[in-house]
N, CA, C and O atoms as a GROMACS GRO file, in nm:
protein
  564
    1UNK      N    1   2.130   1.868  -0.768
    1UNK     CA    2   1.991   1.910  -0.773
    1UNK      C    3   1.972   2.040  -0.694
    1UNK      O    4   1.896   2.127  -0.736
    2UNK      N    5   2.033   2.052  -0.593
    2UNK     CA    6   2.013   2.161  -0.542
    2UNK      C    7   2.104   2.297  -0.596
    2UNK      O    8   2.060   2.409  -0.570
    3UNK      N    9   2.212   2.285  -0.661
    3UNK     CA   10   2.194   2.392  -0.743
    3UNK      C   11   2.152   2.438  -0.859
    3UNK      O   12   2.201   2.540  -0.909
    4UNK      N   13   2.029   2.349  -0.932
    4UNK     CA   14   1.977   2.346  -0.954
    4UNK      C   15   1.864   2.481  -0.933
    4UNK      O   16   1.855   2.588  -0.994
    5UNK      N   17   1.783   2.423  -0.818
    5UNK     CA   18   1.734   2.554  -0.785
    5UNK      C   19   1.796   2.664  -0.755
    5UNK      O   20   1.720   2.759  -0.771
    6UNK      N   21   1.939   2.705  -0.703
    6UNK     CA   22   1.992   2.824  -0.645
    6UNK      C   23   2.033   2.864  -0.750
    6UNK      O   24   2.078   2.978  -0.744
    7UNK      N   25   2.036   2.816  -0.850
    7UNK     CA   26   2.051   2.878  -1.030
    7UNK      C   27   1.958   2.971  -1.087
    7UNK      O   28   1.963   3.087  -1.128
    8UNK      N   29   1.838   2.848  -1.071
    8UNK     CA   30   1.760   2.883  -1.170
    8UNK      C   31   1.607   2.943  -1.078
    8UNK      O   32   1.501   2.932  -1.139
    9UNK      N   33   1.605   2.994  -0.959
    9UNK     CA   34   1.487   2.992  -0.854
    9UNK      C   35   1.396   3.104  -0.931
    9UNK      O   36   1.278   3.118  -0.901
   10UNK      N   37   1.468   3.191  -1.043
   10UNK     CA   38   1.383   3.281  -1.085
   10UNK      C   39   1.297   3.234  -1.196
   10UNK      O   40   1.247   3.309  -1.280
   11UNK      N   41   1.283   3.083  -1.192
   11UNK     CA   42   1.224   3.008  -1.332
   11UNK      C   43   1.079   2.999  -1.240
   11UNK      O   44   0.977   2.955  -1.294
   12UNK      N   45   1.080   3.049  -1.079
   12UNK     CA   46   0.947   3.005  -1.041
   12UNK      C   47   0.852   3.102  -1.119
   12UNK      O   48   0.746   3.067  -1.171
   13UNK      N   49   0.889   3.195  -1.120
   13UNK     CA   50   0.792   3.314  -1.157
   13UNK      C   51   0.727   3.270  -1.284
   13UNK      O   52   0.606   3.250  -1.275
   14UNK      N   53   0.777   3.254  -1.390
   14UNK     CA   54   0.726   3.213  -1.531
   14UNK      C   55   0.606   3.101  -1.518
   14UNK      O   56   0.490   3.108  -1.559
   15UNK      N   57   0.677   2.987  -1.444
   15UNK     CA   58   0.606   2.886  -1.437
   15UNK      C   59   0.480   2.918  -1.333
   15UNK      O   60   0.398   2.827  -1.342
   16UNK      N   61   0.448   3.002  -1.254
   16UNK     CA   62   0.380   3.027  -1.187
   16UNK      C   63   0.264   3.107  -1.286
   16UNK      O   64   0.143   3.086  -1.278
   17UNK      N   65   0.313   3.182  -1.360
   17UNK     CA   66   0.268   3.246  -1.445
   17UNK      C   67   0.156   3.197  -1.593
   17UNK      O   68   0.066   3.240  -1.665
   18UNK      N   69   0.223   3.103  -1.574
   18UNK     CA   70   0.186   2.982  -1.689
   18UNK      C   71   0.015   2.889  -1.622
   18UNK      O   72  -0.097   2.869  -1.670
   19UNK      N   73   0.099   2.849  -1.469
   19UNK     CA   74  -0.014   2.810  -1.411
   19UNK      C   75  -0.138   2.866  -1.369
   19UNK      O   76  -0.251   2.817  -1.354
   20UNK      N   77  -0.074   3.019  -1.348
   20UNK     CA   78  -0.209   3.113  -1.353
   20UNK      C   79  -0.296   3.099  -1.489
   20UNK      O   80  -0.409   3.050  -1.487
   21UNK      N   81  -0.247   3.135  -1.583
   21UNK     CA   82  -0.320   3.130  -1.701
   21UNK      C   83  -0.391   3.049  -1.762
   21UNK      O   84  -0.493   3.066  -1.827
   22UNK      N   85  -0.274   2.868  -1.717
   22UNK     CA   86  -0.406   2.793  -1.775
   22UNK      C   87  -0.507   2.749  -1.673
   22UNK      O   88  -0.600   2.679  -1.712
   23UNK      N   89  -0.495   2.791  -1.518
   23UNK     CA   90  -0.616   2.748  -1.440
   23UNK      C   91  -0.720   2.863  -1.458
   23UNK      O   92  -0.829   2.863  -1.400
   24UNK      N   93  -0.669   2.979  -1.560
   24UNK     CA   94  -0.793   3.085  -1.535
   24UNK      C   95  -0.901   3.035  -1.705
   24UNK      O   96  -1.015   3.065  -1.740
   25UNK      N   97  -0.818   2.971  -1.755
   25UNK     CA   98  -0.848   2.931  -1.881
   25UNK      C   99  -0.968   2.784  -1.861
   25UNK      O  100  -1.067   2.754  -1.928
   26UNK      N  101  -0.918   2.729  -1.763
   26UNK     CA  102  -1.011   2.591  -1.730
   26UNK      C  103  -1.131   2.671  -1.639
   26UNK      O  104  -1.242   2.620  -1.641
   27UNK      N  105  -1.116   2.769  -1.578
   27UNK     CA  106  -1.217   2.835  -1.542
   27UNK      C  107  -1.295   2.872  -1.629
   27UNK      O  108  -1.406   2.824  -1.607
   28UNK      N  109  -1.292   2.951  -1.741
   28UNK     CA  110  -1.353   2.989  -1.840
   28UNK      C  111  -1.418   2.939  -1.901
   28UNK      O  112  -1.534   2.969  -1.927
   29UNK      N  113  -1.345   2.831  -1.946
   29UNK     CA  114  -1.398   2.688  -2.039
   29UNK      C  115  -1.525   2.652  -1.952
   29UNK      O  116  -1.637   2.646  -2.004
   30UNK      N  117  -1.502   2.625  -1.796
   30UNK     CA  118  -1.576   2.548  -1.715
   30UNK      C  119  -1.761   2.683  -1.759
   30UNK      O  120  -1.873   2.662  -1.805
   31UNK      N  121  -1.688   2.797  -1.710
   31UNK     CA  122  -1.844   2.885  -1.714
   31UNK      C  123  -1.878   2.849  -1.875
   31UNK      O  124  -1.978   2.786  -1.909
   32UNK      N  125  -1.797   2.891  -1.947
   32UNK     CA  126  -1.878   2.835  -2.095
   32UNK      C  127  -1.950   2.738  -2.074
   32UNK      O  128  -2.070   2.758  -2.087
   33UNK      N  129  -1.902   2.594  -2.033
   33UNK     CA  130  -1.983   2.484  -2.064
   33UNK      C  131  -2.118   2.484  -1.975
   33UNK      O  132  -2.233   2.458  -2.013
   34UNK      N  133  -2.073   2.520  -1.849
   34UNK     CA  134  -2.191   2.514  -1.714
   34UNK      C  135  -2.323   2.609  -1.838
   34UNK      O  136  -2.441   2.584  -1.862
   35UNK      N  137  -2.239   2.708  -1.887
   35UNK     CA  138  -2.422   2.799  -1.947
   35UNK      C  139  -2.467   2.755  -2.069
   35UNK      O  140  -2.555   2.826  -2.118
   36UNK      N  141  -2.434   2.660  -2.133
   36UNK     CA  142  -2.421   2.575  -2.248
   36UNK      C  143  -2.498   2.474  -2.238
   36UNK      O  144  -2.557   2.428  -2.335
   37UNK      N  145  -2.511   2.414  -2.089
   37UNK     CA  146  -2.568   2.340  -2.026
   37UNK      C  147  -2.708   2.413  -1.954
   37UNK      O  148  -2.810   2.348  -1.928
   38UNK      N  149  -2.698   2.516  -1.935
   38UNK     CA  150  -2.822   2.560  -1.904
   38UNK      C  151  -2.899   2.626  -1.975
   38UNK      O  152  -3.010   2.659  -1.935
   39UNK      N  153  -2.854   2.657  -2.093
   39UNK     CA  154  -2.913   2.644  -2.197
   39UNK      C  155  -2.981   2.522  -2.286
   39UNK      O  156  -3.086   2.508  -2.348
   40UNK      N  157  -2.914   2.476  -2.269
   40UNK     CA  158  -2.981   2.310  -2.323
   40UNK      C  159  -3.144   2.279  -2.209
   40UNK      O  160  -3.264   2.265  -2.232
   41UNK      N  161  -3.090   2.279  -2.135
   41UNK     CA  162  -3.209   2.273  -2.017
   41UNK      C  163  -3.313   2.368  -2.084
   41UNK      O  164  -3.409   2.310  -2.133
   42UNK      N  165  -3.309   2.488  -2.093
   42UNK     CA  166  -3.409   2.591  -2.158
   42UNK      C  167  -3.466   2.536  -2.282
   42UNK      O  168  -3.579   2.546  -2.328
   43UNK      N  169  -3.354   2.469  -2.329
   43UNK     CA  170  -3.464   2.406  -2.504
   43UNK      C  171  -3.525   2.344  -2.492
   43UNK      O  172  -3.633   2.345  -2.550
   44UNK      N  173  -3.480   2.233  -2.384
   44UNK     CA  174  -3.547   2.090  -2.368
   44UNK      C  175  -3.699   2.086  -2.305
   44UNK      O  176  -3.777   1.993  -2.324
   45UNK      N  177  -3.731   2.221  -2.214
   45UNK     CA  178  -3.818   2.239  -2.159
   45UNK      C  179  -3.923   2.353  -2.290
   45UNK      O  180  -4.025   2.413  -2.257
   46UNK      N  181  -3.882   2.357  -2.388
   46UNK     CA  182  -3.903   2.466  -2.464
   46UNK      C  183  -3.938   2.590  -2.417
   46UNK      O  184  -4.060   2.612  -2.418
   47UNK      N  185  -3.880   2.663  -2.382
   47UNK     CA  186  -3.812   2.771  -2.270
   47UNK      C  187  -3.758   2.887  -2.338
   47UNK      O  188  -3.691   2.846  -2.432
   48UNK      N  189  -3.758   3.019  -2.332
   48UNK     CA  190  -3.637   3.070  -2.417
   48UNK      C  191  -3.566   3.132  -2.281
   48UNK      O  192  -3.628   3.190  -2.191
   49UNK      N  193  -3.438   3.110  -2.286
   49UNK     CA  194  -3.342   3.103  -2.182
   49UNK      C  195  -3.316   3.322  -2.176
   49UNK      O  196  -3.309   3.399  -2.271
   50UNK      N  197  -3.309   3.351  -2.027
   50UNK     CA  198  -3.324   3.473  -2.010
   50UNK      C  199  -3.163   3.577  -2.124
   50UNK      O  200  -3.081   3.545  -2.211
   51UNK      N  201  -3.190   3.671  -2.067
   51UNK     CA  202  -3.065   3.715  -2.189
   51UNK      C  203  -2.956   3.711  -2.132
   51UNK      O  204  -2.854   3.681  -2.195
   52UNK      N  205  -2.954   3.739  -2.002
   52UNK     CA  206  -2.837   3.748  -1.895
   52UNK      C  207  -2.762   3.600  -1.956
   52UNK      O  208  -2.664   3.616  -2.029
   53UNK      N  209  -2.798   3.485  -1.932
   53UNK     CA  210  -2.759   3.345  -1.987
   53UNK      C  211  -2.675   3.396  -2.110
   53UNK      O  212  -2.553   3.402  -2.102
   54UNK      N  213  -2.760   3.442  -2.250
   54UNK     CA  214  -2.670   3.468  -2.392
   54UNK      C  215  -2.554   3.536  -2.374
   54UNK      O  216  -2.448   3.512  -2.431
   55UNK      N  217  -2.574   3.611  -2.304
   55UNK     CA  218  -2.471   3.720  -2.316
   55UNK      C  219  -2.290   3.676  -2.243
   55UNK      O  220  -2.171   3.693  -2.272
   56UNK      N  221  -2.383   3.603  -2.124
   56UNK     CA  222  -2.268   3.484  -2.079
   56UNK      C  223  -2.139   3.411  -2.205
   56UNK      O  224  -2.017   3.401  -2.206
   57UNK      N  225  -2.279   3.364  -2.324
   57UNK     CA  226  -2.170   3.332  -2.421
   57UNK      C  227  -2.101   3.460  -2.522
   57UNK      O  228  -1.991   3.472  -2.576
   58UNK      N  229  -2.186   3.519  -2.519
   58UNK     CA  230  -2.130   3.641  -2.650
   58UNK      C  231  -1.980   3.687  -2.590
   58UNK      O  232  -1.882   3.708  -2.663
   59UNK      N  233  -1.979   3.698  -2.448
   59UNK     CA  234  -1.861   3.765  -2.419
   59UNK      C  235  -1.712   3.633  -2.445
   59UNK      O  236  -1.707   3.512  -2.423
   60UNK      N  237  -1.633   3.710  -2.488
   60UNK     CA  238  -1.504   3.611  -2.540
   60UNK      C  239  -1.448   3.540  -2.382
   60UNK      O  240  -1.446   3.599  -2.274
   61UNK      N  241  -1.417   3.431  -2.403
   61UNK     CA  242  -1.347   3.368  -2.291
   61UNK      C  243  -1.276   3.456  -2.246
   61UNK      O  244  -1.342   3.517  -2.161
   62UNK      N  245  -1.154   3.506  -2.259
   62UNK     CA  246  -1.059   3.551  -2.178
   62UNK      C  247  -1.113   3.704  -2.136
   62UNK      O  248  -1.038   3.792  -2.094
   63UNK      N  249  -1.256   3.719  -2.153
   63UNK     CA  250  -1.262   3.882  -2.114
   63UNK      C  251  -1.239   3.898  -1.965
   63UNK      O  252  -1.171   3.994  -1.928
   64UNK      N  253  -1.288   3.815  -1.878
   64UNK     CA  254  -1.274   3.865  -1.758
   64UNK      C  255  -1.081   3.843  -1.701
   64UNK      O  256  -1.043   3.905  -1.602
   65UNK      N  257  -1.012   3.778  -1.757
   65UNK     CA  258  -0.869   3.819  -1.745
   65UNK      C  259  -0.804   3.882  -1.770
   65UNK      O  260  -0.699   3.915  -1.715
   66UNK      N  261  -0.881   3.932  -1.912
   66UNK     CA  262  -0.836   4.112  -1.973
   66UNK      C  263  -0.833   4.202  -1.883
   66UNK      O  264  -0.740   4.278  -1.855
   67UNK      N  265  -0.972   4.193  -1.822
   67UNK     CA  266  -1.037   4.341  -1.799
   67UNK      C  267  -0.994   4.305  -1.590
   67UNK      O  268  -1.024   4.397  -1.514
   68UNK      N  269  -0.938   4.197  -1.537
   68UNK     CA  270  -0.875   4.213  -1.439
   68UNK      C  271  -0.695   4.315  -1.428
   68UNK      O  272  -0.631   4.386  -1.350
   69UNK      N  273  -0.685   4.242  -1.587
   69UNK     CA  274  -0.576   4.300  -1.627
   69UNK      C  275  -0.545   4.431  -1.607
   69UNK      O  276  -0.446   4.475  -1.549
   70UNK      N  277  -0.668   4.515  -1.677
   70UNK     CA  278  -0.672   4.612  -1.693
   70UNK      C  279  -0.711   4.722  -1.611
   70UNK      O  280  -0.706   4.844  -1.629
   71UNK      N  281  -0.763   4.632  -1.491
   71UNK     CA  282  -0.801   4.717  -1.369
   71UNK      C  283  -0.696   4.747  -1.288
   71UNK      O  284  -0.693   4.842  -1.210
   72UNK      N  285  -0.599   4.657  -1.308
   72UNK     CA  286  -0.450   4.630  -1.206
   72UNK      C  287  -0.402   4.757  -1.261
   72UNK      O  288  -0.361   4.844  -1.184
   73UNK      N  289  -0.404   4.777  -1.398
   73UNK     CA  290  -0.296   4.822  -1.448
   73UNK      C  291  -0.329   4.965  -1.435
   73UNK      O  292  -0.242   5.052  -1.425
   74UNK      N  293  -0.469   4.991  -1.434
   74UNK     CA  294  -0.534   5.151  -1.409
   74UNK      C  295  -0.572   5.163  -1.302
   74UNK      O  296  -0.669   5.236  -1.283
   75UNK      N  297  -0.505   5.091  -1.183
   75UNK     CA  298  -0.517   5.155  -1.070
   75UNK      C  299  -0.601   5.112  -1.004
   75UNK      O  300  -0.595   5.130  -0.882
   76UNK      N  301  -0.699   5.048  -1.057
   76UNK     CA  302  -0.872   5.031  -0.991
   76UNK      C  303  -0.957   5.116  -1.052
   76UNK      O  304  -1.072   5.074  -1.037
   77UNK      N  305  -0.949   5.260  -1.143
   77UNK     CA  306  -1.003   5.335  -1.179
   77UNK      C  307  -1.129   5.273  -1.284
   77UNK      O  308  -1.247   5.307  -1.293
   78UNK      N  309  -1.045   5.159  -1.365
   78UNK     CA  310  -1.151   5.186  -1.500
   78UNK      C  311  -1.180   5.263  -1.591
   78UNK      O  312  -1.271   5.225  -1.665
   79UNK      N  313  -1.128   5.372  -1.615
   79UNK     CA  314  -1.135   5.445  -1.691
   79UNK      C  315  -1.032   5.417  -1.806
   79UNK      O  316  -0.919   5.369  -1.801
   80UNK      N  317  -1.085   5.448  -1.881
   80UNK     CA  318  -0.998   5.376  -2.046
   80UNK      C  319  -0.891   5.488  -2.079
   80UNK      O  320  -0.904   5.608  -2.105
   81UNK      N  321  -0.768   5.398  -2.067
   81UNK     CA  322  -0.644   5.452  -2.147
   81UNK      C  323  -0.554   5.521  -1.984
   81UNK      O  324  -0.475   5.616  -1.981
   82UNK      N  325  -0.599   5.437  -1.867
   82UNK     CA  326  -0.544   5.488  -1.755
   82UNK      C  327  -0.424   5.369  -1.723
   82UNK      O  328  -0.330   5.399  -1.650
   83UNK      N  329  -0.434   5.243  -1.778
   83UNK     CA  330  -0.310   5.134  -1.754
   83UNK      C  331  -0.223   5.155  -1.837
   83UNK      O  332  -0.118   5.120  -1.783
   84UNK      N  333  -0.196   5.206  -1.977
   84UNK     CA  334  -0.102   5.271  -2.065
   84UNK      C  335  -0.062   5.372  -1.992
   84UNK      O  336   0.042   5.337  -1.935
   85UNK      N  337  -0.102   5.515  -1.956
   85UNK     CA  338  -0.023   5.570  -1.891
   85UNK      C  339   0.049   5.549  -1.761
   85UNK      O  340   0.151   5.610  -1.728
   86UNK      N  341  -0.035   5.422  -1.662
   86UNK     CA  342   0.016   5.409  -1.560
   86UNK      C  343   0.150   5.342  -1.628
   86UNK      O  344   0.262   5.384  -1.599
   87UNK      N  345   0.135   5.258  -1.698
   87UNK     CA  346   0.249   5.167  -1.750
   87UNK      C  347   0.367   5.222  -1.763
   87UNK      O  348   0.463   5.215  -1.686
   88UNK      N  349   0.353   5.305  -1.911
   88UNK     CA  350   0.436   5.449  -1.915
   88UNK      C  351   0.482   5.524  -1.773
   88UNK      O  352   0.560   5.609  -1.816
   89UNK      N  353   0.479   5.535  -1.674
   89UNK     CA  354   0.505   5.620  -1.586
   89UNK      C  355   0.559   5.524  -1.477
   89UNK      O  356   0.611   5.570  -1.375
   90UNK      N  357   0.547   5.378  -1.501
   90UNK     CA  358   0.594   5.297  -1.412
   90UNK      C  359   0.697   5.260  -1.471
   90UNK      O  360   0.785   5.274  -1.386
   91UNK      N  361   0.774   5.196  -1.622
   91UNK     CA  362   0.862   5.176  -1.670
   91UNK      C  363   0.921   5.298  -1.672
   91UNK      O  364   1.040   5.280  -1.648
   92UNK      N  365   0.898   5.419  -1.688
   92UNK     CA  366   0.989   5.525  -1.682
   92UNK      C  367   1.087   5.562  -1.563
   92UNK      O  368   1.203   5.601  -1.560
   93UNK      N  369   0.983   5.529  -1.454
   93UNK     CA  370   1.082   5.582  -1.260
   93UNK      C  371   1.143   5.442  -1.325
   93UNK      O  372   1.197   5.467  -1.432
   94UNK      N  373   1.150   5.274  -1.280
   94UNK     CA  374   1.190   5.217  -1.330
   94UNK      C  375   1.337   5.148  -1.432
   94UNK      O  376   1.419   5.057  -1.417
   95UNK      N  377   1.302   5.271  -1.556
   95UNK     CA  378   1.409   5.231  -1.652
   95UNK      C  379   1.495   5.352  -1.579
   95UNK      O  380   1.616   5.328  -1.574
   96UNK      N  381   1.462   5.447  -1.536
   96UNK     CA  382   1.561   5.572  -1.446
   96UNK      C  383   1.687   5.517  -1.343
   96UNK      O  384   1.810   5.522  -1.349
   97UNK      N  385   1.565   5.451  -1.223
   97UNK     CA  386   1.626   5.424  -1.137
   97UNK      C  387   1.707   5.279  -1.200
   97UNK      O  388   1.795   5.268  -1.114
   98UNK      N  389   1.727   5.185  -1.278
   98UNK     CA  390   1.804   5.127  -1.272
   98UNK      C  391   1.907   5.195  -1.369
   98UNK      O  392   2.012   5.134  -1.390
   99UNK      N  393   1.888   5.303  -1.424
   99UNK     CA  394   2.013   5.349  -1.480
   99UNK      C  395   2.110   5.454  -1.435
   99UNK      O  396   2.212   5.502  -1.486
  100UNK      N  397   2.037   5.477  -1.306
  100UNK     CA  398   2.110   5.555  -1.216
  100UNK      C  399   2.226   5.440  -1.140
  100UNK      O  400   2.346   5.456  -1.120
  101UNK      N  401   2.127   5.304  -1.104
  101UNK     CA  402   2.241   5.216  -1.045
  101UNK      C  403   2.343   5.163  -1.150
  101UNK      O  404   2.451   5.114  -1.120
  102UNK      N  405   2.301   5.177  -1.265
  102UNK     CA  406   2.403   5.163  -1.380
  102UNK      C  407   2.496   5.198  -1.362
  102UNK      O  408   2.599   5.136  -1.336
  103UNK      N  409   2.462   5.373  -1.381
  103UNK     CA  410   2.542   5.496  -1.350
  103UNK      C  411   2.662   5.476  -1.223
  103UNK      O  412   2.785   5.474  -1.228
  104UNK      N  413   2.585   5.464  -1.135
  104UNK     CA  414   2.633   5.443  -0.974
  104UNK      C  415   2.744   5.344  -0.975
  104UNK      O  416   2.850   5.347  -0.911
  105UNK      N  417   2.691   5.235  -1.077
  105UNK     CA  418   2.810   5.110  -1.016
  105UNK      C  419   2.770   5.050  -0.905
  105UNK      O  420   2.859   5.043  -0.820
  106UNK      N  421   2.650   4.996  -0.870
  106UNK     CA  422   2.566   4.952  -0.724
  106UNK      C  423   2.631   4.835  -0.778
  106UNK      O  424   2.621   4.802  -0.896
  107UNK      N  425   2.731   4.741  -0.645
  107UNK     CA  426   2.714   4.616  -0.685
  107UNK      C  427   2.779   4.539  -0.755
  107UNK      O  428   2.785   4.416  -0.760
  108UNK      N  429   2.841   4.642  -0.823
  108UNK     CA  430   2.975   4.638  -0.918
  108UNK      C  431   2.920   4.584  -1.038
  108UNK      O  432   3.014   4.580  -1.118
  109UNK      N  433   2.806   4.538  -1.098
  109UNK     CA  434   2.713   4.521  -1.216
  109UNK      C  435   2.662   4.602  -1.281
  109UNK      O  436   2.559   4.562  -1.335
  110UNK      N  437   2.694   4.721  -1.305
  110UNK     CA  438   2.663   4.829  -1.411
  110UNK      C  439   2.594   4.750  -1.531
  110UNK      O  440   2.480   4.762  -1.574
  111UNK      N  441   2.710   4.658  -1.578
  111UNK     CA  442   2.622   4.620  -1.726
  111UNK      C  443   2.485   4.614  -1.733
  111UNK      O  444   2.405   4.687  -1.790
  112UNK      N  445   2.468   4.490  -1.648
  112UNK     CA  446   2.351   4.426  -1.652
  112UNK      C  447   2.232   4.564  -1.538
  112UNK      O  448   2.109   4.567  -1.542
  113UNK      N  449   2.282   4.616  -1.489
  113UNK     CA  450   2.162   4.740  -1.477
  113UNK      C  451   2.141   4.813  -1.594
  113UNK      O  452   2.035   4.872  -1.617
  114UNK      N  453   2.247   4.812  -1.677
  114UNK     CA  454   2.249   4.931  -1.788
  114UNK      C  455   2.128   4.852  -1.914
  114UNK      O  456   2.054   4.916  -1.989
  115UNK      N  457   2.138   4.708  -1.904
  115UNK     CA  458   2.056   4.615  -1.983
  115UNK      C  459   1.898   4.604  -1.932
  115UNK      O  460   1.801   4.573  -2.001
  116UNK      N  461   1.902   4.635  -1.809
  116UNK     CA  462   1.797   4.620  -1.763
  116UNK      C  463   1.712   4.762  -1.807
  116UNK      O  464   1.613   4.765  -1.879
  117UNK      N  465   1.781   4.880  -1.741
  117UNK     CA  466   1.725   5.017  -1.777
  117UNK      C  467   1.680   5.016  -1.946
  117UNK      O  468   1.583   5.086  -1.976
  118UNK      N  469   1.742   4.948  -2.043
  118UNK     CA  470   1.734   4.994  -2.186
  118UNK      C  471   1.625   4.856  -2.241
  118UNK      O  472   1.566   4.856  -2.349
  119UNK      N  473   1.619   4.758  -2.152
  119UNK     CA  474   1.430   4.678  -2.107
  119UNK      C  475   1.361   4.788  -2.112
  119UNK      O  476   1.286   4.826  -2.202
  120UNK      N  477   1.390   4.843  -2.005
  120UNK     CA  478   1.249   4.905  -1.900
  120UNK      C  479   1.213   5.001  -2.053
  120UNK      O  480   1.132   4.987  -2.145
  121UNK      N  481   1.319   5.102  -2.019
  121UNK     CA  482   1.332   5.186  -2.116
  121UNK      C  483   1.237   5.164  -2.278
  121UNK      O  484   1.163   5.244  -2.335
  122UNK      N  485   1.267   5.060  -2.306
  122UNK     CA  486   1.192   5.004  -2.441
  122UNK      C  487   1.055   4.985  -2.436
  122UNK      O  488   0.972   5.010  -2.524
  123UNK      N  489   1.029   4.914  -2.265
  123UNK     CA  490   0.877   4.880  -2.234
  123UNK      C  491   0.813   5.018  -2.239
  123UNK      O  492   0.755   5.023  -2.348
  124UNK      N  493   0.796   5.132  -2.174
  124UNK     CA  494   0.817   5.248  -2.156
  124UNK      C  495   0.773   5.344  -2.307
  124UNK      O  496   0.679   5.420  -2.330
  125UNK      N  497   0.838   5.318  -2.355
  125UNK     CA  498   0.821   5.368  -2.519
  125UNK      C  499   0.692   5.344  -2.552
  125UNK      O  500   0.597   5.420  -2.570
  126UNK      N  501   0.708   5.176  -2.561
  126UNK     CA  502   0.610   5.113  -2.634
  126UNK      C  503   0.440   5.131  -2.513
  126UNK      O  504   0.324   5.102  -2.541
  127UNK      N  505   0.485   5.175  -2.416
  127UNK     CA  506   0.335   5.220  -2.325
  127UNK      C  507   0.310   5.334  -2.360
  127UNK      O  508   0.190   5.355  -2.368
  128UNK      N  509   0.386   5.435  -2.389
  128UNK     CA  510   0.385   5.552  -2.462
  128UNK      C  511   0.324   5.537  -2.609
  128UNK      O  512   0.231   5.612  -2.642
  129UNK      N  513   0.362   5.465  -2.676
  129UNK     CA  514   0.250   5.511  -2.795
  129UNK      C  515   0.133   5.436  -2.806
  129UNK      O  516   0.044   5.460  -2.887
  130UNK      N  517   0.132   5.303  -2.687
  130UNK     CA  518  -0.017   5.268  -2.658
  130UNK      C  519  -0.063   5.379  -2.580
  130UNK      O  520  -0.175   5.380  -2.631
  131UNK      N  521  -0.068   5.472  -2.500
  131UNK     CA  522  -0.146   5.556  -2.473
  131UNK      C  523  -0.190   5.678  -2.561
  131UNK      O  524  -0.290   5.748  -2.552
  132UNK      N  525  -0.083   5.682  -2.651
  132UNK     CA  526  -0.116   5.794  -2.740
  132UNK      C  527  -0.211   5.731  -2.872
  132UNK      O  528  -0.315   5.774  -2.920
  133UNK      N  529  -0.161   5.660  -2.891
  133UNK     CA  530  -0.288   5.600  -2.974
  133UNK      C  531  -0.399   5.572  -2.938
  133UNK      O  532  -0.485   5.582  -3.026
  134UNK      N  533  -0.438   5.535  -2.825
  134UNK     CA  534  -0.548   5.503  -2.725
  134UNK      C  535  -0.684   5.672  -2.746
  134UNK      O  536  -0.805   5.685  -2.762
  135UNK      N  537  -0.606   5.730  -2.736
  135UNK     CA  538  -0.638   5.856  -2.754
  135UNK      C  539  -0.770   5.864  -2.638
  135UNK      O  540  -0.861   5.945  -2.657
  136UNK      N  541  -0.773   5.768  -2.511
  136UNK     CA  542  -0.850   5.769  -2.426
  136UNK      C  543  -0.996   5.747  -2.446
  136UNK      O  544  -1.096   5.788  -2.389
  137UNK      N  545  -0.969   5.646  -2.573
  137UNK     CA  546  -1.086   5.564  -2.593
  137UNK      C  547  -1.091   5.476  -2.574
  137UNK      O  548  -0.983   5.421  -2.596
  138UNK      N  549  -1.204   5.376  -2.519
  138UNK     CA  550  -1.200   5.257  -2.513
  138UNK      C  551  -1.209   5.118  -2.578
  138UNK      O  552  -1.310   5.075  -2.634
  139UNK      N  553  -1.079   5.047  -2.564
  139UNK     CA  554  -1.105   4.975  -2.645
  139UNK      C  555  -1.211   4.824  -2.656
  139UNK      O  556  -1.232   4.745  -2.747
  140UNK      N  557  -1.254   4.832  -2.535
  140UNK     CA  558  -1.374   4.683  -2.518
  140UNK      C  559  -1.466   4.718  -2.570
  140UNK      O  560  -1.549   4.628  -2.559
  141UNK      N  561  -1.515   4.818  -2.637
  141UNK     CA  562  -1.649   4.867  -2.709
  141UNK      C  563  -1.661   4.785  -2.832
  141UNK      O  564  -1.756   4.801  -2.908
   0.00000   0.00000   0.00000
């Protein structure tokens, strides 16, 4: 059992990952229902419930995990089409520097740096033509 974990200790991350998502998901669910419920209250009293309340539902569940997403990823800025380039510019130093340790022989694992860099490398690309397509518009509109 215990090598077990000294195997596999990098399986925490995923699973951690997993648990983030579905406790942000039971969060969501939870505000849906709580304004669902206070809406009902508004009918029952024949009431028309303020707009701030509707709008609660119009917005899609997962928006506020998106758009945390998306703040991480642009820095804090907010400004649209700034987490694609950060992305792009973070897989690039990234896919570099592990192909320099490729290069280098750090470790005596070249391969698996050389596998890693041509990851990064791929992620990198593909942030590259999400920013160019983005064309620094936004897409939550």
């Amino acid at each position: 059992m215990e090598d077990l974990f000294r195997s596999y200790w990098w399986l925490l991350f995923p699973l951690a990952w997993f648990v983030f998502g579905g406790f942000t998901s039971f969060l969501n669910y939870r505000r849906q229902r709580d304004a669902l419920r206070l809406i009902q209250t508004y009918a029952e009293k024949g009431q028309e419930p303020p707009a701030a309340l509707l709008k609660v539902l119009d917005r899609p569940i997962d928006e506020e995990g998106a758009a945390m997403w998306g703040a991480a990823n642009s820095g804090g800025s907010g400004r649209p089409g700034d987490g694609a380039w950060f992305s792009t510019v973070l897989f690039g130093v990234m896919a570099a520097g592990f192909a320099y340790a490729s290069y280098a022989d750090i470790y005596g694992a070249s391969q698996a740096f050389l596998i890693v860099s041509f990851v990064l490398g791929a992620l990198c690309l593909a942030s590259l033509v999400s920013a160019l397509r983005s064309g620094g518009r936004d897409r939550r509109d």
